[in-house]
C-alpha positions in Angstrom: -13.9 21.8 22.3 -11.9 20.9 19.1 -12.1 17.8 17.7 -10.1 14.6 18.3 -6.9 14.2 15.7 -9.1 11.0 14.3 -11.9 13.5 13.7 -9.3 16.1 12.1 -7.9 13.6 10.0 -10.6 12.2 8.7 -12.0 15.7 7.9 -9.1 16.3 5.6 -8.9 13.0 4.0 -12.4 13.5 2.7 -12.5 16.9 1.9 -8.9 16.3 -0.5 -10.9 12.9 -2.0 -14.6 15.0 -1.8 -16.0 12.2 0.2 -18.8 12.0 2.7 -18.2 12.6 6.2 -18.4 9.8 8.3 -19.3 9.9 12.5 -16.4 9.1 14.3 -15.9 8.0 17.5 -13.8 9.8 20.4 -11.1 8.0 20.6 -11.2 5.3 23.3 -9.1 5.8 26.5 -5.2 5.1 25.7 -5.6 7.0 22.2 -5.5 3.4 20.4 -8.5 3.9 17.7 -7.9 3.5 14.0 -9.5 5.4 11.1 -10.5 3.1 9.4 -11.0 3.0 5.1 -12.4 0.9 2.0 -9.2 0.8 -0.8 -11.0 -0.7 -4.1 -8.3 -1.0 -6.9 -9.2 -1.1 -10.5 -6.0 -2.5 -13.1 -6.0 -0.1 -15.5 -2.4 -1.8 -17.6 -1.5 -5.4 -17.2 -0.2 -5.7 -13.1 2.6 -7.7 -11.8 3.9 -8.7 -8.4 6.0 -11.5 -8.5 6.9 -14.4 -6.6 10.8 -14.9 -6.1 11.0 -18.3 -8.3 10.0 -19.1 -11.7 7.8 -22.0 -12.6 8.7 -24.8 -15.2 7.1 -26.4 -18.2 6.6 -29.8 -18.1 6.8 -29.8 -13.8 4.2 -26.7 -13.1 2.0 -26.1 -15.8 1.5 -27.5 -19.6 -0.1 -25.5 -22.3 -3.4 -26.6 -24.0 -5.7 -25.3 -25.8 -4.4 -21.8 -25.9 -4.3 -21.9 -22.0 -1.5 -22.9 -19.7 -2.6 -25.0 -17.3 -1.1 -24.7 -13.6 -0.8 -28.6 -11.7 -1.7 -29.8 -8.7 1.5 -31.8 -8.4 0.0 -33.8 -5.0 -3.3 -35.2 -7.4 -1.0 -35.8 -10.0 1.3 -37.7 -8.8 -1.3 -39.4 -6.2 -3.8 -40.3 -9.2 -1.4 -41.1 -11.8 2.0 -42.8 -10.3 2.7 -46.2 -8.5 5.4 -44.9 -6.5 7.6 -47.2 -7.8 10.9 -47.2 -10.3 12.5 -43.4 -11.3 9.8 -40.3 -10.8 8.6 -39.0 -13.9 7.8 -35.6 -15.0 4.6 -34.3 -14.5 4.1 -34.3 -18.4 4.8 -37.8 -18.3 2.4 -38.6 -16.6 -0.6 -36.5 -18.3 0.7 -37.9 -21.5 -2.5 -38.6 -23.5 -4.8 -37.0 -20.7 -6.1 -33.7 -20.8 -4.7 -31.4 -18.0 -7.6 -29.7 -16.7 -8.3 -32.3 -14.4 -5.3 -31.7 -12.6 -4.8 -28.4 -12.8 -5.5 -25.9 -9.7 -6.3 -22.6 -12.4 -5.6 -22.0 -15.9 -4.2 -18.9 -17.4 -5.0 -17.2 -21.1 -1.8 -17.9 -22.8 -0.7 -14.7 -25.3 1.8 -15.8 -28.2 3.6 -19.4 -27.8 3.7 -21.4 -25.1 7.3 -20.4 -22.9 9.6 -23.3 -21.3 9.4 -21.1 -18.0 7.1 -17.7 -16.7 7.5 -15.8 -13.7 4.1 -16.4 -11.6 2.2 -13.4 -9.4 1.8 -14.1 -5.5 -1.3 -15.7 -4.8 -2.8 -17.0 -1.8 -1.7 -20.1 -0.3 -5.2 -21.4 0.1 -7.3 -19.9 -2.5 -4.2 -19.5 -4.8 -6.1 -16.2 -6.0 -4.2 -13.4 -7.2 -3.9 -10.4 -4.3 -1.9 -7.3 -3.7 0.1 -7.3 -0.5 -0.2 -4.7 2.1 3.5 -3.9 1.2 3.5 -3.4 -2.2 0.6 -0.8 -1.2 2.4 0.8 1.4 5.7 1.1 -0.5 3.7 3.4 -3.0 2.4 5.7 -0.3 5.7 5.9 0.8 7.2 7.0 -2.1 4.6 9.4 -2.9 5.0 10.8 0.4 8.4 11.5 0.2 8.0 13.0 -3.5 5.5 15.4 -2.1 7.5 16.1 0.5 11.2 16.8 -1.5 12.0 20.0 -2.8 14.1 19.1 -5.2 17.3 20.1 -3.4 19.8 16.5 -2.9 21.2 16.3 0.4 24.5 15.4 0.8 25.2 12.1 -0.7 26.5 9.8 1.7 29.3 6.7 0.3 26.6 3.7 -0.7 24.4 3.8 -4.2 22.0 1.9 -0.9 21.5 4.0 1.4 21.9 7.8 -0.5 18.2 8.4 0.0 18.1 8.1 3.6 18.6 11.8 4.6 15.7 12.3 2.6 13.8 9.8 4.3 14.8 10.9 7.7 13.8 14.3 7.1 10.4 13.5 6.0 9.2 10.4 7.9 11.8 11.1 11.7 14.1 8.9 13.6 14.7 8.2 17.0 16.6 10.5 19.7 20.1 9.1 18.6 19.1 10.4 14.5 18.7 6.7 13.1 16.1 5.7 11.1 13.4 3.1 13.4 10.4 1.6 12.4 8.9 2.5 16.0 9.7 6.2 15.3 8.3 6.1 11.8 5.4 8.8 10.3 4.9 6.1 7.5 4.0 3.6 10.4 0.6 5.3 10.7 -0.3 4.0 7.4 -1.2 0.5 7.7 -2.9 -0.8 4.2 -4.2 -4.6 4.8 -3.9 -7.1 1.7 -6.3 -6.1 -1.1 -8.0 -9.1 -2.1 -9.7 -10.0 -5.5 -13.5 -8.9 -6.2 -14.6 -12.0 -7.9 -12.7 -14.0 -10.7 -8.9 -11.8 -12.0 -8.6 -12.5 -15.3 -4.6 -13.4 -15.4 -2.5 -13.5 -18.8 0.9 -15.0 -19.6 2.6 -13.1 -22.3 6.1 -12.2 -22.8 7.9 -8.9 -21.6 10.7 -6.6 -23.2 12.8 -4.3 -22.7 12.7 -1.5 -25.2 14.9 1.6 -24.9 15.6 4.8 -27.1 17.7 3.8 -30.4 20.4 6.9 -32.0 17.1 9.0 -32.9 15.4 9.1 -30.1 12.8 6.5 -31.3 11.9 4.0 -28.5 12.4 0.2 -30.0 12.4 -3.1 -28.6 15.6 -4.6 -27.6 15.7 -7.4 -25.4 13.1 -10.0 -24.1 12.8 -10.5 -20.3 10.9 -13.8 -20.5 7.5 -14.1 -19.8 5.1 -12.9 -17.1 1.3 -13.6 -15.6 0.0 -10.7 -15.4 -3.6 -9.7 -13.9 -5.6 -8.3 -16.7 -6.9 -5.0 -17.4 -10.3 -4.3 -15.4 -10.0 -6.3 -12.8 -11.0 -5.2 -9.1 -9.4 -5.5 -5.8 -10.6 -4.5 -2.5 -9.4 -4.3 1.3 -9.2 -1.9 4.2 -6.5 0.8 5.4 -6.3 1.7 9.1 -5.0 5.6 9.8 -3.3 5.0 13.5 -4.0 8.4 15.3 -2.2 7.6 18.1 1.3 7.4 16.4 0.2 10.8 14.6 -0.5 12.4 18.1 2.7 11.5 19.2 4.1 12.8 16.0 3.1 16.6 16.9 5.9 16.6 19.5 8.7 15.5 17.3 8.0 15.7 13.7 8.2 18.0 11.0 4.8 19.9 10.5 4.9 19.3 6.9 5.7 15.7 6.9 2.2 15.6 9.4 0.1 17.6 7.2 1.3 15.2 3.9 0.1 12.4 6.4 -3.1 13.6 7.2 -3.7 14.4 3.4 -1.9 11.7 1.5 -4.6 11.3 -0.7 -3.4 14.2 -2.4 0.2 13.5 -2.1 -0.8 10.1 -3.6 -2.8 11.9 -6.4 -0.2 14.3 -7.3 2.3 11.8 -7.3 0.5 9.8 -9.9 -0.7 12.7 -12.0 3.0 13.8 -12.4 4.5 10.4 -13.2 1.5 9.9 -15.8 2.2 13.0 -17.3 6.0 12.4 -17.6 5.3 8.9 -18.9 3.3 10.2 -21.6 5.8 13.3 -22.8 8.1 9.9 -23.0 6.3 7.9 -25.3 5.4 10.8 -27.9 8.9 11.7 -28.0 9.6 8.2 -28.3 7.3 8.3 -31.4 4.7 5.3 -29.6 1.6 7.7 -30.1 -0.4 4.6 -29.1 1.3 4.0 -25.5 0.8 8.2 -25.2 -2.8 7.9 -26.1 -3.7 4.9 -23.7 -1.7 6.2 -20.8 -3.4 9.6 -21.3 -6.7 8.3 -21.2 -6.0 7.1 -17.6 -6.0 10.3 -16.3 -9.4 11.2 -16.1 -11.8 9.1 -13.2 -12.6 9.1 -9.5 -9.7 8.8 -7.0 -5.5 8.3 -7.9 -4.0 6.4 -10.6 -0.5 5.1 -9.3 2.0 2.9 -10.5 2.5 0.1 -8.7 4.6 -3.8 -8.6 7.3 -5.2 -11.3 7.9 -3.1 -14.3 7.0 0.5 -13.6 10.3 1.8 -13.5 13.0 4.4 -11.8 10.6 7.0 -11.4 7.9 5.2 -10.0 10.0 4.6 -7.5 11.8 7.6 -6.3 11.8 10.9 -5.9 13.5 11.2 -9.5 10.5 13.4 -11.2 11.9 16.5 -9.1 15.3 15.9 -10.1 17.1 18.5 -12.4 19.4 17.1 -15.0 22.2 18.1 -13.2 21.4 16.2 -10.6 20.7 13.0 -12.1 24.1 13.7 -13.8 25.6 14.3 -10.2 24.5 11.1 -8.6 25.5 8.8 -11.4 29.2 10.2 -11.2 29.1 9.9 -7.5 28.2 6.5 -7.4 29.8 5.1 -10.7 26.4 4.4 -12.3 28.0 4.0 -15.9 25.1 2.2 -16.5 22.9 5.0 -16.6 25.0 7.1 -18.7 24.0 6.1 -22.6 23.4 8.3 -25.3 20.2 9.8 -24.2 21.5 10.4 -20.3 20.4 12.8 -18.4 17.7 14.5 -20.2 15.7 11.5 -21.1 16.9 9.6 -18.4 15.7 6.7 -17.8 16.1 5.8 -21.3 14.5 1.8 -21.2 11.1 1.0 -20.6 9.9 -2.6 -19.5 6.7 -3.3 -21.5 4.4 -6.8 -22.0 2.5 -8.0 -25.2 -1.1 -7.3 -24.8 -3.3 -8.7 -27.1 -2.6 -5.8 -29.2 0.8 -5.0 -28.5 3.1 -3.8 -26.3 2.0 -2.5 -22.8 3.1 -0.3 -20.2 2.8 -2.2 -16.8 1.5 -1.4 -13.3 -1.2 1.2 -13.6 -4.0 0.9 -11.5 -6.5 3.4 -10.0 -7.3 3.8 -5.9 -10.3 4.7 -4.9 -10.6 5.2 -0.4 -13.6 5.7 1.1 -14.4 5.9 4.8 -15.8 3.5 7.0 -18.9 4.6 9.1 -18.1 4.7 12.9 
């Protein structure tokens, strides 16, 4: 009797990670059990995933002390206003108090204090950094599909939007009329929950630039893009990642044989992925002349599970599928869809020519990379 497709799958996962193997379960009538997996995250370059509004000096945090401290606006305004006349600004109020008081969390401040900062998601109740489910799940699926191209574009359709969905109907299916549907998606049996932080994140706020390739192919700094929080260097997250087997056994009838075996070993797509993006990011930054940023970024290559590239800042190729690209190509779909933008000095052989990097306490740093480590969970 051969194994159940949980069984199989776990099998492969852990012999592409070189994990122990777990007991499973059969799976219960109905085929609804989940494989289930620890995720622990290690940031290995300042991280950020960002909320969709900016907050305000002065309103949501002052600086003090090298610090910027974020308010409780309810205790403030509770503690420290009558209610009566015109409402005055949170810094009007603290005026000659110190603001730790009435602050929720504080954040290491790096270089002067900014009038605004773009803030990471946190929880609503514990207002600790995390990493959401979707940011996780975005990366597999782009690693998926990057394993999965072979470099040959499909024909390119009339929308910048939607030219990659040929591609991702090829690899991940679509229901009987050929559209894409979430219900009748390979990527749906990948269900990573929110990683959550272990212990205290250290956080920084620190300004961000764009930097991009001058007439000699040197990389230099060009033009700020405010400031960030980031979550420091060496900081840990942790959560769990279900494997549906029932959507994969339905998958056998209908889709591709290669996009199931890339599901059943995406931790190798999600390795590869990462180790060719790494490796491209380096070649970048020597030719760029930044021996520095190629020595750190190569010194992430070595370790236990994937490094990856993940949240705000990590650029085109992180992204896409653009790493199998020719020149050609890249040169082919910026004419098609009137990407002039693309198309400086540099374009297409060192395309993208711009990199989005943060002050670090010791300059400039590439953001995003983080290592994943998955381990099964005993049945």
């Amino acid at each position: 009797m051969s194994p159940p497709m949980s069984a199989r799958l776990v099998l492969i996962l852990c012999s592409a990670w070189d994990l122990p193997l777990p007991c499973l379960p059969l799976p219960r009538e109905g085929g609804d059990a989940m494989a289930e997996y620890e995720v622990r995250l290690t940031v290995l370059t300042p991280l950020h995933l960002r909320q969709p509004s900016e907050r305000r000096a002065g309103w949501d945090f002052v600086p003090e002390g090298g610090r910027l401290w974020v308010l409780d606006l309810n205790r403030v305004y509770r503690e420290l206003w009558g209610g009566s006349g015109p409402v005055p600004t949170p810094l009007e109020l603290l005026r000659g108090r110190r603001a730790a008081p009435y602050a929720t969390y504080s954040l290491r401040l790096l270089g002067e204090a900014p009038q605004s900062y773009w803030p990471l998601m946190r929880g609503p109740m514990d207002q600790q950094p995390y990493i959401p489910g979707s940011s996780l799940k975005g990366l597999m699926r782009t690693a998926l599909l990057w394993h999965l191209f072979n470099g040959a574009l499909p024909e390119l359709g009339n929308s910048a939007r939607t030219a990659a969905q040929p591609l991702e109907l090829a690899a991940f299916g679509h229901d009987p009329s050929g559209r894409r549907h979430p219900n009748y998606s390979l990527a749906r049996a990948v269900l990573p929950e929110d990683l959550r932080p272990v212990g205290e994140a250290e956080c920084w706020v620190a300004p961000a630039y764009a930097y991009a390739l001058d007439g000699a192919g040197r990389l230099v700094r060009r033009v700020p893009l405010g400031h960030l929080e980031v979550v420091a260097p060496g900081a840990s997250f942790h959560g769990r990642l279900k494997i549906d087997e029932w959507l994969l056994a339905r998958g056998e009838l209908h889709f591709p044989d290669s996009s199931l075996q890339a599901a059943r070993r995406f931790p190798q797509a999600l390795t590869e992925f990462g180790r060719a993006l790494l490796a491209a990011e380096v070649r970048f930054y020597r030719a760029g002349q930044e021996r520095r940023l190629a020595d750190r970024l190569e010194g992430l290559g070595p370790g236990q599970g994937a490094v990856a590239c993940l949240g705000w800042g990590g650029g085109w190729a992180s992204k896409t599928v653009g790493l199998k690209l020719r020149a050609e190509d890249v040169r082919r779909v910026a004419q098609r869809f009137a990407l002039r933008r693309w198309q400086g000095r540099h374009f297409p052989n060192r395309f993208p020519a711009s990199r989005r990097l943060v002050m670090g306490p010791d300059g400039p740093l590439p953001l995003g990379w983080v290592r994943i480590e998955l381990h099964p969970r005993g049945g």
